[in-house]
N, C-alpha and C positions, 0 to 999 in steps of 0.2 A: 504494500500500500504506500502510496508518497502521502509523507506525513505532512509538507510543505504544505501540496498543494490536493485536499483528501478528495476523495469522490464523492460529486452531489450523489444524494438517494436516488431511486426510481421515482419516478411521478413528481407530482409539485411539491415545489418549494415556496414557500413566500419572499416574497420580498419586502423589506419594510419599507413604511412610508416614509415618504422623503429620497426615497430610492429610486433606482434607474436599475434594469439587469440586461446585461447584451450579450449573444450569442457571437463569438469570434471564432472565424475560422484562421486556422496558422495553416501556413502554406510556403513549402519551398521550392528550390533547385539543387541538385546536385554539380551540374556541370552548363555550360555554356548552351544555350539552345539558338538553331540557325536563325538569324536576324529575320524580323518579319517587314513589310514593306509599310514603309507609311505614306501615308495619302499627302500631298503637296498643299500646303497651306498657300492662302491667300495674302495674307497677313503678316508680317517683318517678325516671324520667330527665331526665337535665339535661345542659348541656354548660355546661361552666366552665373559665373562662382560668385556664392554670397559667405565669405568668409566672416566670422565673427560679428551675424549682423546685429545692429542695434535692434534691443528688445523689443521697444513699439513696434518697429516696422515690425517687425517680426511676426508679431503678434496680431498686428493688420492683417496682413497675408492669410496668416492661420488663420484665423476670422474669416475671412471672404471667402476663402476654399470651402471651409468645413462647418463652417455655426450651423449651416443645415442639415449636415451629415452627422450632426452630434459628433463634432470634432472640439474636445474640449480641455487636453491633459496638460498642455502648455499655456490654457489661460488662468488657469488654478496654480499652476507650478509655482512655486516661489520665484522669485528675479534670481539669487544667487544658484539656485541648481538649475534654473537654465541656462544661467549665461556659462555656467562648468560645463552646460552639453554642448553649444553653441559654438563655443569657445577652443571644445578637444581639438586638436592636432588631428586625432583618429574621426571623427564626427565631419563630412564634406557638405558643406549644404550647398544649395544652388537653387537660382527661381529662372524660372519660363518667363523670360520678355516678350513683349510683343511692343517692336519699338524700344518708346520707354517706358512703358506700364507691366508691371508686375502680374504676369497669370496664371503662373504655375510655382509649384513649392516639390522641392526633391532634396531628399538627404540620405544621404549613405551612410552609415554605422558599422566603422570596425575594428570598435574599439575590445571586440572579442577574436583573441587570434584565432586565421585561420577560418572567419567566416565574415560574412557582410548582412546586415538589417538592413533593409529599406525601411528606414524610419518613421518616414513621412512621404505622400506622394499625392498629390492632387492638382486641380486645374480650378478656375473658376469656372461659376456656370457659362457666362457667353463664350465660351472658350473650347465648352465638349462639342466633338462633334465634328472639329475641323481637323483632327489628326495630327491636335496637339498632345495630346495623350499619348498617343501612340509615340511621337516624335519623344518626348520626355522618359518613356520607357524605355526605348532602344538605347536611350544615352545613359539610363541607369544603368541596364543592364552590361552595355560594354564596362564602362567604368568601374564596375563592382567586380567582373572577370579579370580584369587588369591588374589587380592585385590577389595575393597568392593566396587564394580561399578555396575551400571543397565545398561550401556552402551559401546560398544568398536566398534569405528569407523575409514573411513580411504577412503580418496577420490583419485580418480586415474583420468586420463586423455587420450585426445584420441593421445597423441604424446606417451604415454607410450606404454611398452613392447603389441605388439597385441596380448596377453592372457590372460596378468593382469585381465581385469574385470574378466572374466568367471571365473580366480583363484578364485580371491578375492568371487565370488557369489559361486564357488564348494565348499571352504571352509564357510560358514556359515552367509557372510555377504547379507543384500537387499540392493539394491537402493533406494533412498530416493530422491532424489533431483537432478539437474542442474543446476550449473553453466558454466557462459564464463568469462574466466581470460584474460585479454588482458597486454601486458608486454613488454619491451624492446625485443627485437634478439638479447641475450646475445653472438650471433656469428659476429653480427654488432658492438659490444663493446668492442670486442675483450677478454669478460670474457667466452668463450666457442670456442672452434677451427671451423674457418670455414666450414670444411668438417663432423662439426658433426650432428649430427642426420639429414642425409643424404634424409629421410621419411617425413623432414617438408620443402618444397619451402623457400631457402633462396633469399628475395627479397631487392634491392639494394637500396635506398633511389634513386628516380629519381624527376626530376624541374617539371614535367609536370604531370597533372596527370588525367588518363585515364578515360572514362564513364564505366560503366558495364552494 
């Protein structure tokens, strides 16, 4: 039995209020997969190293990718342990221009020898669909092969973008594993706007509490 991390029971579990529970899929690579073709943007994209970026911006970007995807681990983070992730040598960040506007967020993590995390990987909304995504993967993926790893991994969730997994499995990665995260309702703490990710039941902390 992992005593770290023990197995939920069969059947339901509650979750309490105030709470949030998400279904994460982990999913990796073993080795290099043949490059897939991306579709020719319209639009002046580029991909540029964001080394050590200032934490607002930072945290803009995250914001605008993810507040609807219940993307919310770095806005709750403290300033000093992000600016340690931000900041590592081993941590590569980068964003998807367009121009000079900021539309895409990619970070490589390898700070574990011997393997690489996709940390972070998204696009804003006007932005899916042009084969910016695609463009931003291919460059993950080279980048992350290019250093001397047996592994490149990257878990997704069922509040994220509904195409995520299938991306994440067209380009190259398996399923491995499930977890359930259960977490604050960073929209109940007021670190995420009420109205956002509109796809998850915001549920209001009540006295009494119901059977199922």
């Amino acid at each position: 039995m992992d005593t770290v991390n023990p197995p939920l029971p069969d059947g339901y579990s509650a979750v309490p209020t105030g709470k949030i529970a998400t279904v994460v899929t982990c999913l990796e690579m073993l080795e290099k997969p043949p490059a897939k073709p991306a579709r020719a943007a319209e639009s002046d994209l580029h991909i540029q190293a964001w080394p050590n970026p200032d934490l607002n911006e930072y945290r803009a970007l995250f914001r605008a990718i993810g507040e609807d995807w219940m993307w919310f681990s770095r806005l709750v983070m403290p300033d000093d342990r992000l600016h340690a992730i931000l900041s590592s040598p081993d941590v590569h960040v980068y964003t998807l221009m367009d121009g000079a506007r900021r539309v895409g967020l990619l970070e490589l993590d390898f700070r574990t020898a011997g393997e690489c995390e996709l940390g972070y990987f998204g696009i804003v909304a006007d932005a899916i669909g042009q084969g910016a995504g695609r463009m931003l993967m291919n460059a993950a993926i080279d980048m992350a092969w290019e250093k001397p790893i047996g592994r490149f991994w990257v878990h997704t969730c069922h509040f994220d973008h509904p195409g995520a997994l299938s991306f994440y499995q067209r380009s190259g990665f398996e399923p491995y594993a499930f977890m359930v995260e259960v977490t604050d309702d960073p929209r109940l703490t007021g670190q995420m706007r009420r109205e956002a990710a509109g796809h998850v039941p915001l549920i209001e902390p009540r006295a009494k509490t119901r059977s199922f």
